[in-house]
C-alpha positions as CSV (number, residue, x, y, z in Angstrom):
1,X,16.0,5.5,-5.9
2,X,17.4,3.2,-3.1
3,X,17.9,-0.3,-2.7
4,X,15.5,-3.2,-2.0
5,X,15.7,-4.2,1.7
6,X,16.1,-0.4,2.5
7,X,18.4,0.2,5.4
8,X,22.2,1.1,5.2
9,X,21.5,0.1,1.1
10,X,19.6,3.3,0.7
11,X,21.7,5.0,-2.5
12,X,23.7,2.3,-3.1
13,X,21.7,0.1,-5.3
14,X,21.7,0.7,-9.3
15,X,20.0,4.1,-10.4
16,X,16.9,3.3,-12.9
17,X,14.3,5.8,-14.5
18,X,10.7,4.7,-15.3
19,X,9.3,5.4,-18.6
20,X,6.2,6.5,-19.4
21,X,3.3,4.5,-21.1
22,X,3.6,6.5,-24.3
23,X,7.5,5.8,-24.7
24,X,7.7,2.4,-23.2
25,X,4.9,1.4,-26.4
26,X,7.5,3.3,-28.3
27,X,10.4,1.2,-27.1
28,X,8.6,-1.9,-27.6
29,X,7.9,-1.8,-31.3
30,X,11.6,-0.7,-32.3
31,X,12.7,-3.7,-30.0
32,X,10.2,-5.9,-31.6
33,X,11.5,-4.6,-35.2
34,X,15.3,-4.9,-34.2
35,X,17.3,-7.7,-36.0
36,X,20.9,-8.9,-35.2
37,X,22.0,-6.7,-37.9
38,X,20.1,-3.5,-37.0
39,X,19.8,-3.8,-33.6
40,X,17.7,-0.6,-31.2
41,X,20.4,2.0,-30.8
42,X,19.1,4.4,-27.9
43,X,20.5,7.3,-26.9
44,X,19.9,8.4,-23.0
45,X,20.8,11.4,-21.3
46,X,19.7,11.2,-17.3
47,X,20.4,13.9,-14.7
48,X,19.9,12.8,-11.2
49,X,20.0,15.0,-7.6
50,X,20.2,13.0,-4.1
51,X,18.4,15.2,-1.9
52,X,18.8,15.5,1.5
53,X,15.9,14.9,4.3
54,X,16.5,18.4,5.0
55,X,15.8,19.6,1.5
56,X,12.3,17.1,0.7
57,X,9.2,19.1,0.9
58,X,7.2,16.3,2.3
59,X,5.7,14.9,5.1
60,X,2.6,13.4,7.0
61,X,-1.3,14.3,7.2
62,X,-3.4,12.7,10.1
63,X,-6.4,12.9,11.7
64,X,-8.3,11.5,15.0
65,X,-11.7,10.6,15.9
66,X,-12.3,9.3,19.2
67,X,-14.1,6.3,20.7
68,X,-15.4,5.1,23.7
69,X,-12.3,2.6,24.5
70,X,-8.5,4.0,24.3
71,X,-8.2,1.9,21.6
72,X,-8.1,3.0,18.1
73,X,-7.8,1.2,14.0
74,X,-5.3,3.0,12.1
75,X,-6.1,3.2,8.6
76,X,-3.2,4.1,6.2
77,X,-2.6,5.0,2.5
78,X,0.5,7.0,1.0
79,X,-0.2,10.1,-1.4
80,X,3.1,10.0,-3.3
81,X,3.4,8.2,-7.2
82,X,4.9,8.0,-10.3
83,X,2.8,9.7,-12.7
84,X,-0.5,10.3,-11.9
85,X,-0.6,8.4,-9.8
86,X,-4.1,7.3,-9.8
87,X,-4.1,3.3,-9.7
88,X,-0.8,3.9,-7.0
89,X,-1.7,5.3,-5.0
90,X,-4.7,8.0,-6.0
91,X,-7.5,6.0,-5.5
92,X,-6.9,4.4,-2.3
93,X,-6.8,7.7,-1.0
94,X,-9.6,8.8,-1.6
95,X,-11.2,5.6,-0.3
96,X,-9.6,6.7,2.4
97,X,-10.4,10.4,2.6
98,X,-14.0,8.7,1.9
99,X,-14.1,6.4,5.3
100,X,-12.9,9.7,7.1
101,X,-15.6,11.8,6.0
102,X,-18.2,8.9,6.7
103,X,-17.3,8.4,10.1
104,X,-16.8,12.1,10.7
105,X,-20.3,12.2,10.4
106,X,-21.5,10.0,12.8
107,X,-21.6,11.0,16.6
108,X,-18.6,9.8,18.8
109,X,-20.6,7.4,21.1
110,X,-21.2,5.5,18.2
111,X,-18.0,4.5,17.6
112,X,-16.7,1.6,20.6
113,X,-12.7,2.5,19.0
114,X,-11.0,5.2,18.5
115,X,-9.9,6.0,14.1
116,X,-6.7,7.3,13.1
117,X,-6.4,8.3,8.9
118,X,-2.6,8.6,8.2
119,X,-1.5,10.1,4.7
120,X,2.2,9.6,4.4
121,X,3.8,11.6,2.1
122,X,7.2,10.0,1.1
123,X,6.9,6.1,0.8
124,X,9.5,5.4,-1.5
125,X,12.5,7.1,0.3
126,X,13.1,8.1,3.9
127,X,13.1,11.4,4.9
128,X,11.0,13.9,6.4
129,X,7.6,12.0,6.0
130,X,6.3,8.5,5.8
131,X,5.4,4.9,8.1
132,X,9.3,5.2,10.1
133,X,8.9,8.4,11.1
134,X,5.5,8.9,12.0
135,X,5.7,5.3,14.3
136,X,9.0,6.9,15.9
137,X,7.4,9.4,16.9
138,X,4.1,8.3,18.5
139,X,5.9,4.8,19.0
140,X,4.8,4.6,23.1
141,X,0.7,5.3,22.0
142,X,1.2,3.3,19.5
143,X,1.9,0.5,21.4
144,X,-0.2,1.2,24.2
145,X,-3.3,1.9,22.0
146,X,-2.6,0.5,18.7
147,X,-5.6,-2.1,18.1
148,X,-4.7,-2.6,14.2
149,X,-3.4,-1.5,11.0
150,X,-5.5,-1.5,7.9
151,X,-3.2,-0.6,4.7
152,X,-5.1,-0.6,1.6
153,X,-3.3,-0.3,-1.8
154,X,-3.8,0.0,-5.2
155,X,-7.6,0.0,-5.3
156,X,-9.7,0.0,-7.8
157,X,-8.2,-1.3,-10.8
158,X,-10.0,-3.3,-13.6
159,X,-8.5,-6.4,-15.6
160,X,-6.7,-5.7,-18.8
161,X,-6.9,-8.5,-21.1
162,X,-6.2,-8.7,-24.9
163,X,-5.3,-5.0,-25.2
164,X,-8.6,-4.1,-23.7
165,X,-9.9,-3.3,-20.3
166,X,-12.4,-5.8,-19.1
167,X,-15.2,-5.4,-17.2
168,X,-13.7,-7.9,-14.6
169,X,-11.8,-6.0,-11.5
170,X,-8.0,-7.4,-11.1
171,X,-8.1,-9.6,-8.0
172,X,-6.6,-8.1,-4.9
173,X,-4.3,-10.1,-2.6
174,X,-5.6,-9.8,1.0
175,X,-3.0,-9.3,3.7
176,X,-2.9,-10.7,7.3
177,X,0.3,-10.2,9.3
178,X,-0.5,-12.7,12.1
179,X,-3.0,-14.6,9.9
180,X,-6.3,-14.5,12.5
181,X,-8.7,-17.0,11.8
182,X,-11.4,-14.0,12.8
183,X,-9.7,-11.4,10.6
184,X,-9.2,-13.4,8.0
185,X,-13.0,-14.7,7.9
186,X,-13.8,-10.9,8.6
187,X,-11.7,-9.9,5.6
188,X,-13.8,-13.0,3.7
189,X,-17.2,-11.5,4.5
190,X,-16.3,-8.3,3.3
191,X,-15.6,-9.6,-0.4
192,X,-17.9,-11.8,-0.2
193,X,-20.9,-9.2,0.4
194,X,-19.9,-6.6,-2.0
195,X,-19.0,-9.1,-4.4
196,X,-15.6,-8.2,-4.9
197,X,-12.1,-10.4,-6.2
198,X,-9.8,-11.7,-4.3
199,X,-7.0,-14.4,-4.7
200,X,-7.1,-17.6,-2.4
201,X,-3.2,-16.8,-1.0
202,X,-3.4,-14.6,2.6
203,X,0.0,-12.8,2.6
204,X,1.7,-11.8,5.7
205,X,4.2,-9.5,4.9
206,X,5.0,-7.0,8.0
207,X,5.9,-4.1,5.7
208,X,3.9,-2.9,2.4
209,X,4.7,0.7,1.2
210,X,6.5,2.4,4.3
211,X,9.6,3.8,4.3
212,X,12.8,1.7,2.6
213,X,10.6,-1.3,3.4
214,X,10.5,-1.5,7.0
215,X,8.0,-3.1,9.2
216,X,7.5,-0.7,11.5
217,X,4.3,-1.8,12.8
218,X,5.6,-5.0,13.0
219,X,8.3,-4.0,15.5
220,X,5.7,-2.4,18.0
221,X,4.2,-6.0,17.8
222,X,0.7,-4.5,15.6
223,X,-1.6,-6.4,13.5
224,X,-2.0,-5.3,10.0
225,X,-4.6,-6.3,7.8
226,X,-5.0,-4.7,4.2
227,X,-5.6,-5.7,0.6
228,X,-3.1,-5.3,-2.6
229,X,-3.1,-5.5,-6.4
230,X,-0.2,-5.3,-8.5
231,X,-1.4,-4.7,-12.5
232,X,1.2,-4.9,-15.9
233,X,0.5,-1.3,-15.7
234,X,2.1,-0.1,-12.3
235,X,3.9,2.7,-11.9
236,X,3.0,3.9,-15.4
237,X,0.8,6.6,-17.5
238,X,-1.5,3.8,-18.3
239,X,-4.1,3.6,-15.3
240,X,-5.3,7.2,-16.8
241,X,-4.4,6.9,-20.2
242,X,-6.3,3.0,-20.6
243,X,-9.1,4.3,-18.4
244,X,-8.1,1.0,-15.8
245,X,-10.0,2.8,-12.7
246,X,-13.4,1.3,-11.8
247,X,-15.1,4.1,-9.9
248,X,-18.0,1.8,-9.0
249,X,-15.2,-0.8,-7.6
250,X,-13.7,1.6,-5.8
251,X,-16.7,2.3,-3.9
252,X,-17.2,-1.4,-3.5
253,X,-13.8,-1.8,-2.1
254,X,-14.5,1.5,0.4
255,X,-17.7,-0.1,1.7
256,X,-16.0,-3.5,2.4
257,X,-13.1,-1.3,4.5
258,X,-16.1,0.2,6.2
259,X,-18.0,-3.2,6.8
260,X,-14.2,-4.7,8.4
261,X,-14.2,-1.4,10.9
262,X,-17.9,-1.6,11.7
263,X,-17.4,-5.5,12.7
264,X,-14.1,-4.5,14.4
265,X,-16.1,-2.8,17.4
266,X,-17.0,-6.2,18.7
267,X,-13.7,-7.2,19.4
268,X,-10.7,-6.6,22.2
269,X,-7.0,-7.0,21.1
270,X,-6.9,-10.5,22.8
271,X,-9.5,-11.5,19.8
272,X,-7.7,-10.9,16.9
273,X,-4.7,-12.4,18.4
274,X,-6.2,-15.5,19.5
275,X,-5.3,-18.9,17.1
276,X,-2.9,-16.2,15.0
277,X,0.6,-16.6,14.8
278,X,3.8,-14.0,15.7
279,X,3.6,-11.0,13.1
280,X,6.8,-11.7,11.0
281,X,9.9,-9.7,12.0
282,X,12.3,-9.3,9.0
283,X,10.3,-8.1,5.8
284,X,10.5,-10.1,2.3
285,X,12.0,-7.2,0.8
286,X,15.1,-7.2,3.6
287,X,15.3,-10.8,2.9
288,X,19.0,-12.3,1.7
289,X,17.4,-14.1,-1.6
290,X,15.7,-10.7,-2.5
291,X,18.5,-9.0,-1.7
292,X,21.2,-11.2,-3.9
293,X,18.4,-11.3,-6.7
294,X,19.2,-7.5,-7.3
295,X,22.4,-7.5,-6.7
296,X,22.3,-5.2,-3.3
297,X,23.6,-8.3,-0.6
């Protein structure tokens, strides 16, 4: 599947499957029955291809709606998973297909920027689509034009606790590369309106799900803001099979994205960089700890 830090590493790490909800309950119970005399005996038979970035089927859906400045909020989720796929990345977009739709709708004077949706369509390798290839490409508008990234991920998913799905949604960690007092509080007003959890800790990590873990925005010197939850049940059956999608949250979540780009029409490029700091460089996943912790350094 590629290693972590991305790069040269690609296809050099460890190969690894992902089980299922069904089997990994499975596994656990003959593990949790196994003694030092009958320990779980587990045959495994695994057939793996490389493909080529000639041979992938995949690549990148986008869409533009003009504003009244050159400017424009790029607004990003990926539409590949595991699975189903609903908690990773299903649900974010169609938050996302939502927003387009809604501002679609509206006449174009209303809008002061510009709103580009990106749907990349192969996060987890490189290849023919996602982030790299699609900033490569429009890398001199991009930085010209680029006013900021917004990257949801993961929304929508509800607390499990005690082998049952609360009623409480799992906090989300917000995300703010260059950590801007105004996008920060902006990002703060959202949750707070539509009532929504968050954790206390701002990340700024330049890269989320792109390509191998590159910060591609980061290297054209963009802003990206976003929010990003991480359950026990990722990149499993279980967000369908436990019923761990809030519809209603979702919604919430959408209208908080939409309340951040309404209140992102009063502001120039200078704003959200003033009192912020440089947008890391080098992403945690390409860092040397991460990468001696699984063994790819």
């Amino acid at each position: 599947m590629g290693a972590v830090g991305g790069g040269d590493e690609i296809g050099l790490a460890l190969p690894w499957i992902t089980l299922g909800n069904d089997d990994g309950f499975y596994l656990r119970k003959l593990i949790d029955r196994a003694t030092v005399d009958k320990p779980v005996m587990v045959r495994l038979t695994v057939r793996g291809d490389m493909e080529s970035g000639e041979d992938r089927m995949s690549g990148n859906v986008y869409g533009i709606l003009p504003g009244r400045t050159k400017n424009f909020i790029l607004i990003s989720a990926h539409i590949d998973g595991y699975f189903y796929a609903a908690h990773d990345n299903g649900a974010t977009a169609a938050s996302v297909l939502a927003l387009a739709r809604h501002y679609a709708s509206l006449p174009e004077e209303s809008r002061e920027h510009g709103l580009l949706f990106l749907f990349v369509g192969d996060h987890e390798n490189p290849g023919v689509g996602g982030t790299i290839n699609f900033v490569e490409q429009y890398k001199d508008k991009l930085r010209e034009d680029l006013l900021l990234v917004i990257r949801p991920e993961k929304l929508g998913l509800m607390h499990r606790e005690g082998g049952a799905t609360s009623n409480v949604a799992t906090p989300m960690t917000p995300l703010v590369t260059n950590h801007s007092p105004l996008l920060i509080q902006l990002m703060s007003d959202s949750v707070s309106k539509f009532n929504l959890a968050v954790s206390k800790y701002v990340s700024n990590e330049p890269a989320a799900d792109e390509s191998a873990f590159h910060p591609p925005y980061a290297d054209l010197g963009a802003i990206s803001i976003g929010w990003q939850a991480i359950g026990r049940t990722y990149h499993s059956t279980a967000d369908i099979e436990s019923r761990l999608l809030g519809y209603p949250e979702l919604s919430m979540w959408t209208r908080s994205l939409a309340f951040v780009i309404d209140q992102l029409e009063n502001y120039t490029k200078d704003d959200l960089e003033k009192d912020g700091t440089l947008v890391p460089e080098v992403s945690t996943y390409q860092s040397i700890s991460l990468k001696m912790t699984f063994g790819n350094f």
